[in-house]
DRENTOR-699633 format. One record per residue (C-alpha): residue number from 1; residue in three letters; x, y, z. Coordinates in nm, 4 decimals. Example, Ala and Ser with C-alpha at 12.3 -4.5 7.8 and 13.67 -1.06 7.14 Angstrom:
BEGIN
1 / ALA / 1.2300 / -0.4500 / 0.7800;
2 / SER / 1.3670 / -0.1060 / 0.7140;
! end
This chain:
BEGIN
1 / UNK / 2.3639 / 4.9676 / 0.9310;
2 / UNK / 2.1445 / 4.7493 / 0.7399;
3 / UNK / 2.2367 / 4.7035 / 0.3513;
4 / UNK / 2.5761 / 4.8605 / 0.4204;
5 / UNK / 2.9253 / 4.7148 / 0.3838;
6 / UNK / 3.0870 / 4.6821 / 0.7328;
7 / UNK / 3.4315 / 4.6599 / 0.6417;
8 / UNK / 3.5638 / 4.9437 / 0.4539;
9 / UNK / 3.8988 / 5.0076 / 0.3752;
10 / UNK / 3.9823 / 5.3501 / 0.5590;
11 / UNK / 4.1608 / 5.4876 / 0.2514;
12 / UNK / 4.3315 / 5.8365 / 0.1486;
13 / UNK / 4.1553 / 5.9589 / 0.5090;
14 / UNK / 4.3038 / 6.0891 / 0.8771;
15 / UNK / 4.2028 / 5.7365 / 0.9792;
16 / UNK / 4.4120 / 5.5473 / 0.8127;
17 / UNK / 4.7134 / 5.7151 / 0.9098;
18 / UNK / 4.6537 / 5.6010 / 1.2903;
19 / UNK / 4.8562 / 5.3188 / 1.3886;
20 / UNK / 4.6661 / 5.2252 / 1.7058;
21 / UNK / 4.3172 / 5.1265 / 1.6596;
22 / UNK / 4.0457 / 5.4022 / 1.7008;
23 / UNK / 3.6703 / 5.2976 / 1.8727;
24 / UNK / 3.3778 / 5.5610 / 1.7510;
25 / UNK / 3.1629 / 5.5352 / 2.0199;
26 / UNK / 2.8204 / 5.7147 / 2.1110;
27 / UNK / 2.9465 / 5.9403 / 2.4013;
28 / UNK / 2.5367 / 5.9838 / 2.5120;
29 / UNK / 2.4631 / 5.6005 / 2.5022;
30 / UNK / 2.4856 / 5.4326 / 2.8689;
31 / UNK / 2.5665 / 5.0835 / 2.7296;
32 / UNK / 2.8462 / 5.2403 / 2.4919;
33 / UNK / 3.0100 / 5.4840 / 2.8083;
34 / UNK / 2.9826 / 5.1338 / 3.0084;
35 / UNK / 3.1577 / 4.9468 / 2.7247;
36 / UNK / 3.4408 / 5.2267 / 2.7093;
37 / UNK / 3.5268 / 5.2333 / 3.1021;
38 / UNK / 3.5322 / 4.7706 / 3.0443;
39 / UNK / 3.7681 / 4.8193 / 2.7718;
40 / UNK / 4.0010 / 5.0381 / 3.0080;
41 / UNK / 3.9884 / 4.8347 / 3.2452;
42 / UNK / 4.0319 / 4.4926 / 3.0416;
43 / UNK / 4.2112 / 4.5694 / 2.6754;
44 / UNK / 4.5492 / 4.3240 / 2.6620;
45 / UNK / 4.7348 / 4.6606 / 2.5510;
46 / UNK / 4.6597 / 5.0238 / 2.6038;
47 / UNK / 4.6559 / 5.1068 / 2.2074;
48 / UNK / 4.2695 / 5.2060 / 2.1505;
49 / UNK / 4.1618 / 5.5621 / 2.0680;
50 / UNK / 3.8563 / 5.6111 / 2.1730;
51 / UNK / 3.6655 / 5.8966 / 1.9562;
52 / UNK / 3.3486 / 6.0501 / 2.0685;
53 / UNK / 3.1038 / 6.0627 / 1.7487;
54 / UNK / 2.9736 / 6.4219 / 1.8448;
55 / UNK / 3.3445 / 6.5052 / 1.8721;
56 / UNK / 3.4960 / 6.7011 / 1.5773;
57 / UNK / 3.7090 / 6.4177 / 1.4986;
58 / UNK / 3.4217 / 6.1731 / 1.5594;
59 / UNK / 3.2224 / 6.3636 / 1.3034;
60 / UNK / 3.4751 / 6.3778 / 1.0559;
61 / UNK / 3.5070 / 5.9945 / 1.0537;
62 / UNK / 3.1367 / 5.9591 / 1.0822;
63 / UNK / 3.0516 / 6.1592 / 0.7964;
64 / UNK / 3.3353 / 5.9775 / 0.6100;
65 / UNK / 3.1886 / 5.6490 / 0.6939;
66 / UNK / 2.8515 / 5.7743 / 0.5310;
67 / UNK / 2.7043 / 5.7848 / 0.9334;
68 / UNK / 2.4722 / 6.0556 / 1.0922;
69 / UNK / 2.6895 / 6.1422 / 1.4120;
70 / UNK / 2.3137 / 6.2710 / 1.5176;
71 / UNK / 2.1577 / 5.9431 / 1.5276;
72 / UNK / 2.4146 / 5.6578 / 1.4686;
73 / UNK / 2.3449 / 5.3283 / 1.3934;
74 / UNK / 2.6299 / 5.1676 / 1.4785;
75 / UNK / 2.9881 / 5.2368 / 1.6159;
76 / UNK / 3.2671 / 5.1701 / 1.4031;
77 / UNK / 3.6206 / 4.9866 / 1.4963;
78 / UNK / 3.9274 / 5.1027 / 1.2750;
79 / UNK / 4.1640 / 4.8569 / 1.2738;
80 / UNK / 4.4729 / 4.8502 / 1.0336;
81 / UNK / 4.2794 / 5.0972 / 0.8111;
82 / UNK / 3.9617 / 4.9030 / 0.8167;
83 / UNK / 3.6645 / 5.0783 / 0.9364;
84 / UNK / 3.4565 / 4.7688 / 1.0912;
85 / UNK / 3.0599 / 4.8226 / 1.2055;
86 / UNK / 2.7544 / 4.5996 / 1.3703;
87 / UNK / 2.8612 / 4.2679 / 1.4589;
88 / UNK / 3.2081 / 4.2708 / 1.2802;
89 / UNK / 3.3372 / 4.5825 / 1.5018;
90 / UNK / 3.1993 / 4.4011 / 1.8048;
91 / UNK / 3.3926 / 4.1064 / 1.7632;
92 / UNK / 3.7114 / 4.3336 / 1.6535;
93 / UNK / 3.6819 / 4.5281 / 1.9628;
94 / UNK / 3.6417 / 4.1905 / 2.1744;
95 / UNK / 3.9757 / 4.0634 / 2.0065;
96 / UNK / 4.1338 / 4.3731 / 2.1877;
97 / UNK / 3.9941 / 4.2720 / 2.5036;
98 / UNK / 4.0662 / 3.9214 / 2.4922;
99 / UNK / 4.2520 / 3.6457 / 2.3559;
100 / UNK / 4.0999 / 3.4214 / 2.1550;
101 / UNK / 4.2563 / 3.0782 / 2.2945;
102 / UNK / 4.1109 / 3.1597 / 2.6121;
103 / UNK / 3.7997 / 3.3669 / 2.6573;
104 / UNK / 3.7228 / 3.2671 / 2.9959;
105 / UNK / 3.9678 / 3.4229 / 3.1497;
106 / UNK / 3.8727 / 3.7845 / 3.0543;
107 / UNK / 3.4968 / 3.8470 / 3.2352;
108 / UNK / 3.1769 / 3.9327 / 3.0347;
109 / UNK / 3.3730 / 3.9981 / 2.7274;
110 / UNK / 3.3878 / 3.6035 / 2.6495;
111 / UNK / 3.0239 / 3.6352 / 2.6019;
112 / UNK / 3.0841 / 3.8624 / 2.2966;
113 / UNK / 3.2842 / 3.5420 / 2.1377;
114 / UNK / 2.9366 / 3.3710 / 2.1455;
115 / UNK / 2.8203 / 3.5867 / 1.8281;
116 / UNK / 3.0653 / 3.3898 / 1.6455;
117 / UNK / 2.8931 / 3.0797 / 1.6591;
118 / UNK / 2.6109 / 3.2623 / 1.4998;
119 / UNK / 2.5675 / 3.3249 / 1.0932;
120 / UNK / 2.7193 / 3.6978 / 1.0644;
121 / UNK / 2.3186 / 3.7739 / 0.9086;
122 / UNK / 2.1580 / 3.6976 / 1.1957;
123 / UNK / 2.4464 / 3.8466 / 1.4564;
124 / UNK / 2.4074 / 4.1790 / 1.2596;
125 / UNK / 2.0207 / 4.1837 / 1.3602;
126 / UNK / 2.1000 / 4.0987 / 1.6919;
127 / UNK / 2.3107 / 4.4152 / 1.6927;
128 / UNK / 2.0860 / 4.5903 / 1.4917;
129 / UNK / 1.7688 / 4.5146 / 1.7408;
130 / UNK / 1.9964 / 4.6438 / 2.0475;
131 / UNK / 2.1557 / 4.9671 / 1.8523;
132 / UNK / 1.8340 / 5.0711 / 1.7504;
133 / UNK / 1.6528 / 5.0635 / 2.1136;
134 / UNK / 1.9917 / 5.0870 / 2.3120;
135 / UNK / 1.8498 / 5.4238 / 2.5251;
136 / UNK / 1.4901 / 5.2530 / 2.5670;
137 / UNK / 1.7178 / 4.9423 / 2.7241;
138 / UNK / 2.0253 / 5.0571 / 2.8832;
139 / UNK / 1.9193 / 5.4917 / 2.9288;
140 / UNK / 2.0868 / 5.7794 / 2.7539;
141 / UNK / 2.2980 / 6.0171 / 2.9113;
142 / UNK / 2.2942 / 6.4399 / 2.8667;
143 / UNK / 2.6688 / 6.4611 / 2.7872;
144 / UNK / 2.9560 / 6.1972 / 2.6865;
145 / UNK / 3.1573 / 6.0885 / 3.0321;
146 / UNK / 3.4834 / 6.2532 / 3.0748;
147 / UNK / 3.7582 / 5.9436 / 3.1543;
148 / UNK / 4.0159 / 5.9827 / 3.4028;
149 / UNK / 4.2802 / 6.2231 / 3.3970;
150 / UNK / 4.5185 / 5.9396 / 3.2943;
151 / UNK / 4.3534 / 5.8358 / 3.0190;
152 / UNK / 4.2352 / 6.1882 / 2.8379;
153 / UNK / 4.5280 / 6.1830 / 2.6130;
154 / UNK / 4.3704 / 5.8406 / 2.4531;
155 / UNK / 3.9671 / 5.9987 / 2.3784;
156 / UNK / 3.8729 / 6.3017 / 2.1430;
157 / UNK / 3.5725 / 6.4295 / 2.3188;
158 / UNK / 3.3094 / 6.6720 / 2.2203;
159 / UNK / 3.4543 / 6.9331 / 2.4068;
160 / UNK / 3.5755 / 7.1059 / 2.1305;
161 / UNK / 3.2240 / 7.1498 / 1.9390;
162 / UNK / 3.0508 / 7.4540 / 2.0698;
163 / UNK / 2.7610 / 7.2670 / 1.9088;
164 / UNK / 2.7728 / 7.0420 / 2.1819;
165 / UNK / 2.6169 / 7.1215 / 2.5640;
166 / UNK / 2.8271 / 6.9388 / 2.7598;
167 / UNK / 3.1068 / 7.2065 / 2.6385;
168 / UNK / 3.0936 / 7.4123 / 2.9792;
169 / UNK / 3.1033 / 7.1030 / 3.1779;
170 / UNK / 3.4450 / 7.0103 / 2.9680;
171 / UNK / 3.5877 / 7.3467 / 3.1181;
172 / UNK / 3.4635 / 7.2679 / 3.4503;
173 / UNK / 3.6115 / 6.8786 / 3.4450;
174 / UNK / 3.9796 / 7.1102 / 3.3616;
175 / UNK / 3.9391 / 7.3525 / 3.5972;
176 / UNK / 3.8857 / 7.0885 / 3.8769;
177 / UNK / 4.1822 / 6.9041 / 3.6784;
178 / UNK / 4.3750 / 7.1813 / 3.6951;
179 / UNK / 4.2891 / 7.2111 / 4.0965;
180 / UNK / 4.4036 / 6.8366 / 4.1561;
181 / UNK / 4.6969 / 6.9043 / 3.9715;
182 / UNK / 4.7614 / 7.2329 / 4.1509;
183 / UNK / 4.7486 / 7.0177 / 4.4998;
! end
């Protein structure tokens, strides 16, 4: 978010007494959802918690964070107690991904190590220029994506909000859980 600090310590809040890091992600955002099911797939060790922003838990960090879970600007990477946003929490999340020594070997995410080579001013309006148009370039979806059974116990999801539409769909993705369970 432009003019803000993007490393703030996470203190005296439920964030900081997670020991695993914790992604706040836009649930509705098509490039973010994508991001989410790549880190799944490709993080070195299953230890990220990934947090909806429309979530109750999302919007609790959000607010903390001084972010409008309506309309966010940026997500936000807690690691070790430090809440990191924009170009910092990219290159955070792209340390969980990959290893450093050898980005190659770890698919598109090497491409993320690229923003190092850049001035951290001018990769923050990089971010900045794709957060802010990220539905116009990549679409915007009606609900957040449910992940796979296996890996529910990892996300806090909107379900919970009855603010939130995509609350009767969350019953229908555990009744159908429930069914394949049942089988």
């Amino acid at each position: 978010m432009p003019g803000r600090s993007d490393q703030r310590p996470s203190e005296n809040c439920e964030t900081s007494l997670y020991v695993n890091p914790i992604w706040l992600y836009d649930g509705e955002c098509v490039l973010c959802s994508r991001a989410v099911r790549y880190t799944l797939d490709h993080e070195r060790t299953p230890s990220i918690r990934f947090v909806a922003i429309t979530s109750i838990e999302g919007r609790a960090i959000a607010n903390l964070h001084g972010m409008d879970p309506e309309d966010p600007e940026t997500f936000l990477f807690i690691e070790k107690g430090v809440a990191l946003g924009r170009s910092q929490g990219v290159l955070a999340l792209a340390r969980q991904i990959t290893n450093e020594r050898h980005p190659s070997a770890f698919g598109p995410a090497r491409l993320l190590w690229v923003s190092r080579l850049f001035p951290r001013f001018l990769a923050d309006r990089l971010y900045d220029l794709i957060a802010r148009n990220r539905y116009q370039f990549f679409g915007r979806l009606a609900a957040c994506e449910y992940p796979p059974l296996e890996f529910r116990h990892r996300f806090s999801l909107p379900e919970g909000d009855p603010r939130n539409p995509s609350l009767a769909r969350a019953r229908q993705c555990r009744a159908n859980d429930n069914e394949d369970l049942a089988h």
